[in-house]
BATIMAR-132739 format. One record per atom (N, C-alpha, C): residue in one letter; x, y, z. Coordinates in pm, whole numbers, plus 32768, in hexadecimal, padded with zeros to 4 digits. Example, Ala and Ser with C-alpha at 12.3 -4.5 7.8 and 13.67 -1.06 7.14 Angstrom:
<nodes>
A85277DC7830C/A84CE7E3E830C/A85287EB6830C/S85057F1F82C4/S85577F9682CA/S850A80038313/
</nodes>
This chain:
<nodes>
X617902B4E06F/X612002E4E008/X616B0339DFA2/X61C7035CDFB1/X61FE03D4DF74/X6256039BDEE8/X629A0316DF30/X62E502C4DEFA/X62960299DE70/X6213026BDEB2/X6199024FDE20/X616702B3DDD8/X61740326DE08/X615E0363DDB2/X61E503A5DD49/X621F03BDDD86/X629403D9DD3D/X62DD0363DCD0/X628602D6DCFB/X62B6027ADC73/X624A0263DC16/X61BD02A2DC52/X615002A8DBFE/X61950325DB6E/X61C303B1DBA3/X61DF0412DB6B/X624303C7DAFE/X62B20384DB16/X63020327DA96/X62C602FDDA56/X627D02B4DA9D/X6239024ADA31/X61C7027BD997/X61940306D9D4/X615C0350D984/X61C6038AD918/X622503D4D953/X62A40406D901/X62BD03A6D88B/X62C00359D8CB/X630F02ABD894/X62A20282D819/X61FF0293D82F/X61970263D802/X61AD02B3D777/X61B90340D7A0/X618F0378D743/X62190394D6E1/X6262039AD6EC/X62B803ABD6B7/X62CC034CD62C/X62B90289D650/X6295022BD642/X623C024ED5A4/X61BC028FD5DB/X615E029FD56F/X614E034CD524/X61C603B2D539/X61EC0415D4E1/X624B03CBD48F/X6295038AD4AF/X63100355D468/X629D02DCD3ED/X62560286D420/X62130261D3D6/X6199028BD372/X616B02E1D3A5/X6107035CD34A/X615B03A8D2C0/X61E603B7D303/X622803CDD286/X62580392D21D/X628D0319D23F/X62B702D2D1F3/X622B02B8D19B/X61B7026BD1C1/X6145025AD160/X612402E7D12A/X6121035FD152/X60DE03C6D117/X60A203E3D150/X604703BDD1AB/X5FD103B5D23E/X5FC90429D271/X5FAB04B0D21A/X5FAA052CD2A1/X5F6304F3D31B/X5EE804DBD315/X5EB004B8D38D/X5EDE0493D3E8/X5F43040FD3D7/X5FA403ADD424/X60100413D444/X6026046CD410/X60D204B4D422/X60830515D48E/X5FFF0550D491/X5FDF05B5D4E2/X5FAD0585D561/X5F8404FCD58A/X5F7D04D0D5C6/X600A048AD612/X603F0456D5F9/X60BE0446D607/X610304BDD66F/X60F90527D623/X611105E4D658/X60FA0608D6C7/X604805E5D6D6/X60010606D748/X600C059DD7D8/X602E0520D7AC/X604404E7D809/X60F604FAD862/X61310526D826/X61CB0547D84A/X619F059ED87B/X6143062BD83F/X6121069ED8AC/X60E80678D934/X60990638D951/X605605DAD9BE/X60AD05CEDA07/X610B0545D9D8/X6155052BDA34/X61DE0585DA53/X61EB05E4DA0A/X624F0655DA62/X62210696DAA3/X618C06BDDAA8/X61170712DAFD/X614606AEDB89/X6114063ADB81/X611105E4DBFB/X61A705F2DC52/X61F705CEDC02/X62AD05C5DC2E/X62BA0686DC9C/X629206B0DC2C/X6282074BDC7B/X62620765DCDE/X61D6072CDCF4/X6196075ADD3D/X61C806F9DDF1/X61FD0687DDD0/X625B0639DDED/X62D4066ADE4D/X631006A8DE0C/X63A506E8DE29/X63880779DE75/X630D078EDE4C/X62F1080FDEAA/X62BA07E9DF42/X626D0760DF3C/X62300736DFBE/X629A070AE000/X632406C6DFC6/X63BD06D8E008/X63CF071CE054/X63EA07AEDFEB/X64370816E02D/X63D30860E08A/X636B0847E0B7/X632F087EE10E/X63180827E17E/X633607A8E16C/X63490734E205/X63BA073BE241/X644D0776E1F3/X64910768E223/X64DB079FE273/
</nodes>
């Protein structure tokens, strides 16, 4: 499980990054802040992740 979640957490990174980089280029605040919030997400997740690690191990 951990494994999925920890490639769910990329894939968000990955997602959003994807659509800040694209929000900018068009002009898209919306798209660039969204973009933002989803990279926050998925470093929330990765975090929260690496802490359920270091406490199994």
């Amino acid at each position: 499980m951990a494994a999925d979640e920890k490639s769910r957490a990329k894939t968000e990174q990955a997602k959003g990054k994807i659509k800040e980089v694209a929000g900018r280029t068009v002009g898209n605040e919306r798209l660039t802040a969204e973009g933002r919030a989803e990279q926050a997400k998925g470093d929330a997740r990765q975090a929260k992740e690496k802490i359920k690690d270091t406490l199994t191990d």
